[in-house]
LOMARMI-318140 format. One record per residue: x, y negated, z negated of N, C-alpha, C, O in turn; residue in one letter. Coordinates in steps of 0.2 Angstrom, whole numbers. Each point is the difference from the previous one (the first is absolute). Last residue first. Layout:
((X Y Z) (X Y Z) (X Y Z) (X Y Z) 'A');
...
***
This chain:
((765 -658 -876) (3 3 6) (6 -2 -1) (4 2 4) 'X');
((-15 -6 -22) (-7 5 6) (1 -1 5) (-4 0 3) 'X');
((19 -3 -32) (-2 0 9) (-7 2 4) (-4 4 -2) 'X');
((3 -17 -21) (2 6 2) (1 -1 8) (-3 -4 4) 'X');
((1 -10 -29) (2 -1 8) (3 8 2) (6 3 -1) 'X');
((-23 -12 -23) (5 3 4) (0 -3 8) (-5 -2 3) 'X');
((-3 -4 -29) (2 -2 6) (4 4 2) (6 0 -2) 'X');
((-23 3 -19) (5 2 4) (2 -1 6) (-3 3 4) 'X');
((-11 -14 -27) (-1 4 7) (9 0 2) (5 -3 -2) 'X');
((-21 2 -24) (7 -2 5) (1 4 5) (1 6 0) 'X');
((-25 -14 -14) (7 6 1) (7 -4 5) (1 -5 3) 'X');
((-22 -9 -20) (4 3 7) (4 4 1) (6 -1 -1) 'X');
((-25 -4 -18) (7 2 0) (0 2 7) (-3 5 3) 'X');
((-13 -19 -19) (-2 4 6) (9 3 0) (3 -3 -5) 'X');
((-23 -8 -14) (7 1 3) (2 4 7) (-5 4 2) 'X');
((-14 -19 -22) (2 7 4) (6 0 4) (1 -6 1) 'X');
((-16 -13 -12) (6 3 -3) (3 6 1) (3 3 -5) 'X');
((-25 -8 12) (2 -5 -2) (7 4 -4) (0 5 -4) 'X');
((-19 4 20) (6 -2 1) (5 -2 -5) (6 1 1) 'X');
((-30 -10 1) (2 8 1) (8 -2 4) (2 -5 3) 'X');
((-21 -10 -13) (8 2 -2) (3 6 1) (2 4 -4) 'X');
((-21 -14 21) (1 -1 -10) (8 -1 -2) (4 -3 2) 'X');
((-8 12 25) (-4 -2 -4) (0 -3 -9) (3 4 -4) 'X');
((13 -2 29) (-1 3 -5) (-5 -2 -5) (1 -6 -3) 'X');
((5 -1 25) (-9 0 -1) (1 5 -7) (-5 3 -2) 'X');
((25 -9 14) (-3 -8 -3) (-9 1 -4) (-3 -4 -3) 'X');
((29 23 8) (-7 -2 2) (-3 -6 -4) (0 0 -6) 'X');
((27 2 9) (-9 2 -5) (-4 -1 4) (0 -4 5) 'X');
((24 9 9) (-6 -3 -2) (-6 2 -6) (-4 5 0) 'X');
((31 -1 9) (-5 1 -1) (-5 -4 -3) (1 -3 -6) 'X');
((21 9 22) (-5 -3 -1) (-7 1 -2) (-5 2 3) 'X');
((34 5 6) (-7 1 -2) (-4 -5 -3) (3 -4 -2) 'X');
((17 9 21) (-4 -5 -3) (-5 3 -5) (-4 3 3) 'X');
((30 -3 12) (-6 5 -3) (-3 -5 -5) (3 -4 -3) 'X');
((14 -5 22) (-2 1 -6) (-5 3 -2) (-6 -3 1) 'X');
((29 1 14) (-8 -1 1) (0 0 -7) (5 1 -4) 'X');
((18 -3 11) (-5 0 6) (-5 1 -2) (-3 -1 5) 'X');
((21 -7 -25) (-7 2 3) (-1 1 10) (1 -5 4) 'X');
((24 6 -18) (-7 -6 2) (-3 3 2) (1 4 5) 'X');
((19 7 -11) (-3 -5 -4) (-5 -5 2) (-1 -6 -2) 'X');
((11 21 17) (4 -4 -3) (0 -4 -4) (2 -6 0) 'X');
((-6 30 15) (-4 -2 -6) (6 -4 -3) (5 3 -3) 'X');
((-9 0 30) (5 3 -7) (-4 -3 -5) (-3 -5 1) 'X');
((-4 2 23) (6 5 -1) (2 3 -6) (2 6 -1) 'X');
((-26 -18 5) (6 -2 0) (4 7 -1) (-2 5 -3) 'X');
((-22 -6 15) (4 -1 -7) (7 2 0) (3 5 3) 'X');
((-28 -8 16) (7 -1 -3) (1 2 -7) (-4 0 -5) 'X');
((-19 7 12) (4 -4 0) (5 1 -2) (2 3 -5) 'X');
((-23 8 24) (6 2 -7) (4 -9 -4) (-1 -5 4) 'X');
((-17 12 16) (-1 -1 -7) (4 0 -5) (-1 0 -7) 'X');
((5 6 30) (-3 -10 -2) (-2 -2 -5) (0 -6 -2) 'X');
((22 24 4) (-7 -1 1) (-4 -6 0) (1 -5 -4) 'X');
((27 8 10) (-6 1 -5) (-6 0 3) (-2 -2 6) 'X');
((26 6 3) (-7 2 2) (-5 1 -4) (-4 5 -1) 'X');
((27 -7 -3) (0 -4 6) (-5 0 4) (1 -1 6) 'X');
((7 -3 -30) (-5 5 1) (1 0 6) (3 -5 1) 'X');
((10 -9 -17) (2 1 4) (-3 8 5) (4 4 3) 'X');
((-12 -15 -22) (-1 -5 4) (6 2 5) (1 -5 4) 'X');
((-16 21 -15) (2 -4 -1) (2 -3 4) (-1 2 6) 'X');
((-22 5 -14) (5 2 4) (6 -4 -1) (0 -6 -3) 'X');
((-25 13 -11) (5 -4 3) (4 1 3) (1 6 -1) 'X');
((-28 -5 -11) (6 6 6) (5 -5 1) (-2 -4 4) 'X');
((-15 6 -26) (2 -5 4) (6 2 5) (5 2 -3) 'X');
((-24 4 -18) (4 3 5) (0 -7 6) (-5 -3 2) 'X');
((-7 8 -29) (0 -4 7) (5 4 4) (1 5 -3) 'X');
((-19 2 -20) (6 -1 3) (-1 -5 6) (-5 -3 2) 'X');
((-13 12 -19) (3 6 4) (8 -2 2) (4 5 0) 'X');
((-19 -25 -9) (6 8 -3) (2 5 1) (6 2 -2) 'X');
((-11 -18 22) (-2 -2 -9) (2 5 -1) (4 4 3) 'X');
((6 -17 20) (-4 8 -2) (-3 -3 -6) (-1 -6 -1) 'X');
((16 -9 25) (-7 0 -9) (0 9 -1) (0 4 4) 'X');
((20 -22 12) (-6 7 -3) (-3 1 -4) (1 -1 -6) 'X');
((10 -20 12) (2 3 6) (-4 8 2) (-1 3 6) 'X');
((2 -30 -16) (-2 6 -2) (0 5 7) (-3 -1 6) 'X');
((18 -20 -13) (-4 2 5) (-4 9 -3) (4 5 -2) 'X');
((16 -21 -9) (-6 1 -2) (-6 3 5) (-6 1 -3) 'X');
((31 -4 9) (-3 -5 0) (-7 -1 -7) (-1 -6 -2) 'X');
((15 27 7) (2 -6 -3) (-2 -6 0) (3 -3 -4) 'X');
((-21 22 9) (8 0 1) (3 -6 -4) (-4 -4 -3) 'X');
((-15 20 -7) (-1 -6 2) (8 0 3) (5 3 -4) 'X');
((-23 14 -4) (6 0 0) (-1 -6 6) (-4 -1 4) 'X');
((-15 10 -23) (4 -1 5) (5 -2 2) (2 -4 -4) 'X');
((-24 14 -13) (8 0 2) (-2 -3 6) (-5 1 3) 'X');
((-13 0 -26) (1 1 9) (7 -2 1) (2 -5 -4) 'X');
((-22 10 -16) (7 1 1) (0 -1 11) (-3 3 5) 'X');
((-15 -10 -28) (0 3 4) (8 -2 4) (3 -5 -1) 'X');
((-18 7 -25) (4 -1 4) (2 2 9) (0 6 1) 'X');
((-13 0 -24) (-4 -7 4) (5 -2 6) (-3 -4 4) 'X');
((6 24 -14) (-8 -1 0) (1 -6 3) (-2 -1 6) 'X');
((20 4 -17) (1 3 6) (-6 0 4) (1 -1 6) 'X');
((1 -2 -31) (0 -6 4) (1 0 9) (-2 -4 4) 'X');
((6 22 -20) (-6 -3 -1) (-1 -5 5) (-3 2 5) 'X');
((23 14 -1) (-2 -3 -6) (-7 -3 1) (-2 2 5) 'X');
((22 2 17) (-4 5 -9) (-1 -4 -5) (4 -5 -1) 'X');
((2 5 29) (-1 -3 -4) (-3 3 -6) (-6 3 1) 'X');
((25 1 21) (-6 0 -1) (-2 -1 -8) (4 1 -4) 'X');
((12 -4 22) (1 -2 -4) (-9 2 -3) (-4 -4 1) 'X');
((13 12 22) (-1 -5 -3) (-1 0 -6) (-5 3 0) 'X');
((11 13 16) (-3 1 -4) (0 -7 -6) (1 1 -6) 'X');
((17 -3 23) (-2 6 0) (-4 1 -8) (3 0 -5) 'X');
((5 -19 23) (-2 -1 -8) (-4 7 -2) (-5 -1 -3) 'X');
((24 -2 27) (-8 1 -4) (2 0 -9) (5 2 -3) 'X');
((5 -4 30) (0 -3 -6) (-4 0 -4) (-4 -5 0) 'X');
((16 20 22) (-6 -4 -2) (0 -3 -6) (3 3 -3) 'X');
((14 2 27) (-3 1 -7) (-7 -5 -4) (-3 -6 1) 'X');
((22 12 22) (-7 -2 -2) (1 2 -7) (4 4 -1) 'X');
((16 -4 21) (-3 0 -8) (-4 -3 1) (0 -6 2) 'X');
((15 9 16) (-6 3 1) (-2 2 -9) (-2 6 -1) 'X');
((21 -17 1) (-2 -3 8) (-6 3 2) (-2 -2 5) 'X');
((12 -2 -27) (1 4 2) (-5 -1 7) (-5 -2 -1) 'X');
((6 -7 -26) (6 -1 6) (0 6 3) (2 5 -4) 'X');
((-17 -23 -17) (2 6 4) (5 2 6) (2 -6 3) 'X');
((-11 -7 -28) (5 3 3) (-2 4 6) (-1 6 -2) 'X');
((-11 -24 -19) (-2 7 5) (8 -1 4) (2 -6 0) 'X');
((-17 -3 -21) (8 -3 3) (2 9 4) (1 5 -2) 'X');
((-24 -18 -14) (3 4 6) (4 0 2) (0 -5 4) 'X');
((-15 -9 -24) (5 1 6) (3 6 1) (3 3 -5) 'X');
((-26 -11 -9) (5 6 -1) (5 -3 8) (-3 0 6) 'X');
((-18 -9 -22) (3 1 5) (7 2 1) (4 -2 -4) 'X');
((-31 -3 -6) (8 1 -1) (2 4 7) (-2 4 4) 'X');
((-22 -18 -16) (3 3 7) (9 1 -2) (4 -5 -2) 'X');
((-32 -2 -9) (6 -1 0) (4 6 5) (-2 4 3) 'X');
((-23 -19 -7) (2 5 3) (9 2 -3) (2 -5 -2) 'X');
((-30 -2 -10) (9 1 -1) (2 3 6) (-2 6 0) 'X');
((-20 -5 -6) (1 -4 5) (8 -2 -1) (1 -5 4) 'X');
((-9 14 -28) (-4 0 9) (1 -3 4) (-1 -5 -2) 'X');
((22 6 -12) (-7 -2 -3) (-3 3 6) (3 2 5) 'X');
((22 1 -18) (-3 2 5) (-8 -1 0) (-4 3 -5) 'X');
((29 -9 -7) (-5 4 -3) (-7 -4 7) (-1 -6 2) 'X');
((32 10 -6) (-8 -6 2) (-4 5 -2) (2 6 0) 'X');
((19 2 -6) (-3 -7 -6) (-6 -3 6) (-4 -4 -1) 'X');
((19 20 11) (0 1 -6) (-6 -3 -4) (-3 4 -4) 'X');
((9 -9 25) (-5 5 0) (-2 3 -6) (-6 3 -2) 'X');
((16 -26 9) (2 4 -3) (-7 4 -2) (-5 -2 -3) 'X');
((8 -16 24) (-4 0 -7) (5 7 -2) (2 3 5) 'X');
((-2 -24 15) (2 4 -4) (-4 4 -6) (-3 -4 -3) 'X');
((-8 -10 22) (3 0 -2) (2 3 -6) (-5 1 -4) 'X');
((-9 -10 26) (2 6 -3) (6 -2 -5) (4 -3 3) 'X');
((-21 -13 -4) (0 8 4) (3 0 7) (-2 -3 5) 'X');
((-5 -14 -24) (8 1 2) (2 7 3) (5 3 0) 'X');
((-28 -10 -6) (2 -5 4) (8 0 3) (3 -1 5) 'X');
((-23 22 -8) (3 -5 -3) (5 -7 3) (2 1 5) 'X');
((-18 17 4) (-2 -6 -5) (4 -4 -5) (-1 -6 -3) 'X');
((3 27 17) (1 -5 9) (-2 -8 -7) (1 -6 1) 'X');
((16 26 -10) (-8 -1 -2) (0 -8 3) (4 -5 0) 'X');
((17 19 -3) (-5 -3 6) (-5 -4 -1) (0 -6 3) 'X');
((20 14 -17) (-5 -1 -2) (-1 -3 6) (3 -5 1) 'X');
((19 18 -3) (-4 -5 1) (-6 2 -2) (-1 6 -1) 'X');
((25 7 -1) (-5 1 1) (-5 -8 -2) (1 -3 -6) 'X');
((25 19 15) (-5 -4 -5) (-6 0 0) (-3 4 4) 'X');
((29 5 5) (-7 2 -1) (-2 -5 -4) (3 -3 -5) 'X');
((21 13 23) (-6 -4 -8) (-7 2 0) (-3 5 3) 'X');
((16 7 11) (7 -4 1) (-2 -4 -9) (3 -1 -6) 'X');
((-6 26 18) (-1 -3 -3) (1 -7 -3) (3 1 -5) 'X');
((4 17 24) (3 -3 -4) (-8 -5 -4) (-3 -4 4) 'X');
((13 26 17) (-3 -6 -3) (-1 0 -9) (1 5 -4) 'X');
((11 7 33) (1 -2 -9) (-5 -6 -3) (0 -6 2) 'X');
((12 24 22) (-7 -4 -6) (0 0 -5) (2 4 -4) 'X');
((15 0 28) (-2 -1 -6) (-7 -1 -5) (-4 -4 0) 'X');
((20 17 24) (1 -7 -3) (-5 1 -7) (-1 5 -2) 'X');
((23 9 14) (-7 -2 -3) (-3 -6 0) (3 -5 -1) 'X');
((18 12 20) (-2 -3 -8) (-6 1 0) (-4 -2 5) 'X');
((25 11 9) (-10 0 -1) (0 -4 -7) (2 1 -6) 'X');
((20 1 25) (-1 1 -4) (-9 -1 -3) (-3 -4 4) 'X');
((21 13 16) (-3 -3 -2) (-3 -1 -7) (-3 5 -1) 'X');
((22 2 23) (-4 2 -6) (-5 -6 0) (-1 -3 5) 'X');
((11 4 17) (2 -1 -6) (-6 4 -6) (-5 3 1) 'X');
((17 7 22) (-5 -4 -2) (0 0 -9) (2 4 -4) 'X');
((15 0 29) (-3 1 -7) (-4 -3 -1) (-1 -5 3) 'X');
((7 18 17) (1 -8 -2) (-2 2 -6) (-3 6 -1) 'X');
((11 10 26) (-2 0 -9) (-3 -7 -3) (2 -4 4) 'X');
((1 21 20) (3 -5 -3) (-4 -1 -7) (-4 4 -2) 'X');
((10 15 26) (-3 -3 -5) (2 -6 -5) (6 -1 0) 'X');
((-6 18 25) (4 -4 -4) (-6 -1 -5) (-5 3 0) 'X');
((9 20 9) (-3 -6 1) (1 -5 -5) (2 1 -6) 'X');
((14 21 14) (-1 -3 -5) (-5 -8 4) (3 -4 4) 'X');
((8 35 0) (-1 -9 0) (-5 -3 -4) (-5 3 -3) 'X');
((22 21 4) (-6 -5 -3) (2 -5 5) (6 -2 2) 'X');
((3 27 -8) (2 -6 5) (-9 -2 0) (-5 3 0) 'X');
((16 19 -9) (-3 -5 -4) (2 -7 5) (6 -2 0) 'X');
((4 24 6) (4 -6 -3) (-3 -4 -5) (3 -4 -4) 'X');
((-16 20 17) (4 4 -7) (4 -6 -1) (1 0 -6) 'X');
((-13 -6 25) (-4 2 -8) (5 3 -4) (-1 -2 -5) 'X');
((12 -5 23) (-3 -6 -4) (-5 2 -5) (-1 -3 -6) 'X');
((12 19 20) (5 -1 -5) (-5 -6 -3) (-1 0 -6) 'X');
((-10 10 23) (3 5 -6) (1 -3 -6) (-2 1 -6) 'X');
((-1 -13 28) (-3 0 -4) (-1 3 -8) (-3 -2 -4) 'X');
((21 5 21) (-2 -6 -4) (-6 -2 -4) (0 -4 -5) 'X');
((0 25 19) (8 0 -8) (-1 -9 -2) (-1 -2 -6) 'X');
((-12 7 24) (-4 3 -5) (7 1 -5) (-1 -1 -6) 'X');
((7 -7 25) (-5 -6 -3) (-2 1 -7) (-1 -3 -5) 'X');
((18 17 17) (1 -6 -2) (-3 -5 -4) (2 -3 -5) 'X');
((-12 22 19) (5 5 -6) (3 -10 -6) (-1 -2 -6) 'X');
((-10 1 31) (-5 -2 -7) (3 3 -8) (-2 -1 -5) 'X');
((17 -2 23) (-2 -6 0) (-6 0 -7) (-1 -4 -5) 'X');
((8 24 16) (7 -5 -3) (0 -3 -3) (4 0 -5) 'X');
((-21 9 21) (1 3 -7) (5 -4 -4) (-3 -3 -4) 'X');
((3 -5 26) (-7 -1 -7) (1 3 -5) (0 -3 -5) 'X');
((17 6 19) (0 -6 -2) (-5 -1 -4) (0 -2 -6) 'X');
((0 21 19) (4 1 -7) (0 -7 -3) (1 0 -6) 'X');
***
């Protein structure tokens, strides 16, 4: 009778712990963790100046300034303008590209004798890219990139009034124009579109 007794006993304790709802409990622990905040980073360019020289490899004070307005353009005449650049980039895996989109292309008469070539020079003067009217394109990263390409080039954080590069055009008379062909004709350059696009 003992056992019986004994198992009547067990079986009521264990009875009452499921109907009492009787729990245990694995430990556990908590910490906080901090927020955080995301910042964008940037692209921005800027147009800084511009002018325009007389190359031509013949003459003695070459290169020098000339008003595009008022110079008048012979065979074998090179002249060359130049546009500064003021590039902004910021973002730790930013590439972009720098392009004289559909370069400045040339109307009028005089356009016959003339031949057009671009490129983008860094701040030093260093020629860095060439295209002709079709255009140039120049791949840059920025300087906080943290895995640029070998081809890519640096460009400043922020657009602060000063050139990082300079867009070039350059147009040459032809020297083998014959007689007076040409003579008082006009050529009109378009106005090109410098953009800085992402491409990563």
């Amino acid at each position: 009778m003992k056992k019986q007794t004994l198992g009547i006993i067990a079986g009521a304790a264990g009875a009452a712990l499921l109907l009492g709802g009787g729990t245990f409990a694995l430990w556990t622990d908590s910490a906080e963790a901090d927020g955080g905040q995301i910042t964008a980073g940037n692209l921005d360019v800027a147009v800084t100046e511009s002018g325009w020289q007389d190359i031509s490899a013949d003459r003695a004070d070459s290169p020098h300034a000339i008003d595009l307005k008022t110079f008048k353009i012979i065979p074998g005449d090179t002249v060359q303008g130049k546009y500064g650049v003021d590039v902004g980039l910021e973002g730790d895996n930013m590439v972009a590209k720098l392009k004289l989109a559909g370069g400045g292309a040339l109307e009028g008469a005089l356009s016959q004798g003339l031949s057009l070539k671009y490129s983008v020079q860094d701040a030093s003067g260093k020629e860095i890219a060439t295209g002709d009217n079709a255009g140039v394109e120049l791949s840059l990263v920025s300087s906080d990139n943290t895995d640029p390409g070998s081809t890519q080039v640096a460009a400043g954080k922020a657009v602060d009034g000063t050139a990082d590069f300079n867009v070039v055009v350059t147009a040459e008379f032809d020297k083998s124009t014959p007689n007076q062909e040409l003579v008082k004709t006009q050529a009109a350059l378009a106005g090109s579109n410098i953009q800085l696009q992402q491409d990563r």
